[in-house]
C-alpha positions in Angstrom: 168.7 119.0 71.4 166.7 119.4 68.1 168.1 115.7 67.4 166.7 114.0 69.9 163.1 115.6 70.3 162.9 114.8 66.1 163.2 111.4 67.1 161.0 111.3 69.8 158.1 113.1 67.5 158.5 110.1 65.2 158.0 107.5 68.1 155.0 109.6 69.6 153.7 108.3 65.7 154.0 105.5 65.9 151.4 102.4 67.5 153.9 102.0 70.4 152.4 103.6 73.1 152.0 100.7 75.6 155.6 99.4 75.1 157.0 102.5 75.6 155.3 103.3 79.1 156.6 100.1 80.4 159.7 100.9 79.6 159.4 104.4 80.9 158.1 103.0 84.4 161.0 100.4 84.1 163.6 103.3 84.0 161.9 105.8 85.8 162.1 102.7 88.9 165.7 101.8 88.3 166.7 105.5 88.9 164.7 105.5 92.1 166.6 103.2 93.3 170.0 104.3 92.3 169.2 107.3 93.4 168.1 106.0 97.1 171.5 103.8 97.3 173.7 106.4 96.2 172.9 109.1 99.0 170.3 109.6 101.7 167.1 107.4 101.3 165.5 110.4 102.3 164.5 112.9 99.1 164.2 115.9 101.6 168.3 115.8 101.4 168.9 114.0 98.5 168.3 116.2 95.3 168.6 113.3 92.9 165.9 110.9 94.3 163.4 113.9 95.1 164.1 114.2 91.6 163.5 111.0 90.5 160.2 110.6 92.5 158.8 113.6 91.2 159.6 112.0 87.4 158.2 108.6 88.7 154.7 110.5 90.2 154.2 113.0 87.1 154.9 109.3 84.9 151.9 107.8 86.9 154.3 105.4 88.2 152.6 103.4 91.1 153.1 104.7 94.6 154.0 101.3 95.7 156.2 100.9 93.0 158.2 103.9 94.5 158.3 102.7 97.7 159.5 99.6 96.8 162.5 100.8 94.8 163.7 102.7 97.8 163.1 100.2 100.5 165.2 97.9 98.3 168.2 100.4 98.1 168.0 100.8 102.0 168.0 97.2 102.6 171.3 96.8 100.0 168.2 94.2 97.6 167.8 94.0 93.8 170.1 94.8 91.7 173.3 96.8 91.8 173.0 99.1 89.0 176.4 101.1 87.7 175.6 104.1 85.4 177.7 103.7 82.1 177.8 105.7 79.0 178.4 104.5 75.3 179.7 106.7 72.1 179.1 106.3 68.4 178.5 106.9 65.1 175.1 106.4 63.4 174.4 106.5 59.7 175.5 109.7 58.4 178.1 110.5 60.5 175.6 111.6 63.8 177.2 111.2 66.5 175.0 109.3 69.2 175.7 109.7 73.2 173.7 106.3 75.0 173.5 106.7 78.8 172.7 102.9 80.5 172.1 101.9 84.1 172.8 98.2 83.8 173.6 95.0 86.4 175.5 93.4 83.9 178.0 95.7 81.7 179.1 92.8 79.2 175.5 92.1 78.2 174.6 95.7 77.9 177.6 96.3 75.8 177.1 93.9 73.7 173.7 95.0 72.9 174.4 98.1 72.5 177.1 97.7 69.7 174.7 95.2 68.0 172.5 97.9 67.9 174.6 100.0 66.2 176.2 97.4 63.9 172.6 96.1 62.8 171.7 99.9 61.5 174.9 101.1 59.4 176.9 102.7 63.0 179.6 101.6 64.6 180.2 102.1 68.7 183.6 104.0 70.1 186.1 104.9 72.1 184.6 106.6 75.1 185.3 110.4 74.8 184.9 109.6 70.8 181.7 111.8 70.5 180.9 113.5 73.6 183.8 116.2 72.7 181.0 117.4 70.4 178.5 118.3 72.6 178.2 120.4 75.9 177.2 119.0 79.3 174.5 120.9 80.6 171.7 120.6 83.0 168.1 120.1 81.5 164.4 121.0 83.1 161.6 119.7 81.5 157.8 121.1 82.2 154.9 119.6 79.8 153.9 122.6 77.7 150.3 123.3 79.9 152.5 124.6 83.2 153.0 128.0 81.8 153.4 130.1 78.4 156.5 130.8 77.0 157.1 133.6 78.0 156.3 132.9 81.2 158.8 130.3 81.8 161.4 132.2 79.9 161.5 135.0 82.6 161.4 132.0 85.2 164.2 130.3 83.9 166.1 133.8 83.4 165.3 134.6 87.2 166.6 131.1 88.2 170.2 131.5 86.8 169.2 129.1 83.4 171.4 129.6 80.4 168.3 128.8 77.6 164.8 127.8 77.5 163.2 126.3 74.3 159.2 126.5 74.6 157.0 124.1 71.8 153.6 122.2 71.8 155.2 119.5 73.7 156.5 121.9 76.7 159.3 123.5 77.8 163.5 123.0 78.1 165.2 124.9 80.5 169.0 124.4 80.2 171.5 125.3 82.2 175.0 125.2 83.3 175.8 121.5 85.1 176.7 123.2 88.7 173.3 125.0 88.9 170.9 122.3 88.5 170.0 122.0 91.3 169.6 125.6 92.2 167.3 126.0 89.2 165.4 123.1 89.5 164.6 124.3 92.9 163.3 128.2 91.9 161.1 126.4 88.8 159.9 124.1 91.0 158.7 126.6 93.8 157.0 128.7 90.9 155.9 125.9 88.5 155.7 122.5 90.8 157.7 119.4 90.1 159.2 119.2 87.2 158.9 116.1 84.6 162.3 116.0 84.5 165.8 117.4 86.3 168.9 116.1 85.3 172.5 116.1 83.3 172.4 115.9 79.6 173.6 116.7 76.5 173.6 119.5 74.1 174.5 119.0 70.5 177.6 122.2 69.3 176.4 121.4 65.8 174.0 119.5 64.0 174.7 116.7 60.7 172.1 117.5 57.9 171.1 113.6 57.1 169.0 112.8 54.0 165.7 110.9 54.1 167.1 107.6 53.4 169.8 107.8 55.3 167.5 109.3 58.8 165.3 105.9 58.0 168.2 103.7 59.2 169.2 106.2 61.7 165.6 106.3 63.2 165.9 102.7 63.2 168.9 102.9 64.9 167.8 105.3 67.6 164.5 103.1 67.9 166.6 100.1 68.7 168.5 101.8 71.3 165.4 103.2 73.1 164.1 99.6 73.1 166.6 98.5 75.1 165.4 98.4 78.6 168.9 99.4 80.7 168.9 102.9 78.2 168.1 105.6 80.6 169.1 108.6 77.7 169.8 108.6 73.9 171.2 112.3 72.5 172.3 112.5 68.9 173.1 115.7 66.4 171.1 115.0 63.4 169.3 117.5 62.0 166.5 116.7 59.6 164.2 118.7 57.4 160.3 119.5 57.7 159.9 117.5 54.4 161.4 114.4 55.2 160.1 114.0 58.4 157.0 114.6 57.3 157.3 111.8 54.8 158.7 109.8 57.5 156.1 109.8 59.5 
């Protein structure tokens, strides 16, 4: 998802740093505790909150944080979160997948699509964009857990389709149904993982020119501001030179 990790080089630039791990605790919580309502409060036989603890922990999330997410979902506290998904077009024609877990989907909504209409997009149709990308299942290891190679043959050995290896770390991707099964063999080789779950995978990428990514970036930036996004995926492609410039 060349897209997305573009856009994510740009934030790493810029004098947000603080912000952003708020809002990365924030999120990393939520999906604790939707996680712990929707299955077994116990992460020994529920995939998805083992998976979200061990985000939560390599995040430096507080332990009591944790434990407090989950002990809300047992006891049926706190907010009800529903998982939603939003589709659109950004400047340039990218098309822009935003995955939310909100309490209140008229608010979120309606932030969302001001988003978009605020920086030159416009919101859709569910099933508007998403036929241009593939669902897959994504692994994520910061770049110090092994060398490239190594994790290639890991990921190979485990069943995973793809594994893209750069300074920031490692992407294994996989087919949706074996998830879990890879997550598991990576994990016993590798330890916990910074992140396990379904995403999305660009089938082609829109060139976008350098004034046209500034209000895209803006865009994206808006949307990651907002603090129900869990996921933002788009299928820009920018060059070396203009991102240099941009950042």
């Amino acid at each position: 998802m060349a897209g997305h990790s573009q856009f994510k080089n740009i934030m790493h630039r810029k004098n947000r740093q603080d912000a952003a791990r708020a809002r990365r605790f924030t999120r990393l919580v939520r999906e604790v505790q939707v996680a712990a309502r929707s299955g077994l409060p116990d992460p020994a036989h529920n995939p998805r909150l083992r998976t979200a603890i061990q985000a939560a922990k390599a995040a430096n999330v507080p332990k009591e944080n944790i434990e407090r997410a989950i002990k809300k979902a047992q006891g049926g506290e706190g907010e009800a979160y529903e998982e939603v998904r939003y589709e659109g077009y950004g400047p340039g024609g990218v098309a822009i997948i935003v995955e939310a877990l909100t309490d209140n989907r008229n608010r979120t909504a309606a932030e969302i699509r001001a988003a978009f209409s605020r920086h030159g997009g416009s919101l859709g149709e569910s099933g508007s964009v998403s036929f241009q990308f593939a669902r897959i299942g994504l692994v994520r290891y910061p770049a110090a857990a092994a060398t490239a190679d190594a994790m290639l043959e890991a990921a190979i050995e485990a069943g995973a389709e793809d594994c893209v290896s750069s300074e920031e770390g490692h992407e294994v991707r996989c087919a949706p149904e074996d998830l879990g099964s890879v997550r598991e063999a990576l994990e016993e080789r590798f330890g916990p993982p910074e992140e396990a779950a379904l995403s999305w995978q660009p089938q082609v990428t829109v060139p976008v020119s350098e004034d046209k990514a500034q209000t895209l970036f803006k865009l994206l930036e808006a949307l990651d501001d907002n603090d129900d996004v869990q996921r933002v995926v788009a299928n820009f492609e920018v060059s070396e030179e203009v991102l240099a410039r941009l950042a």
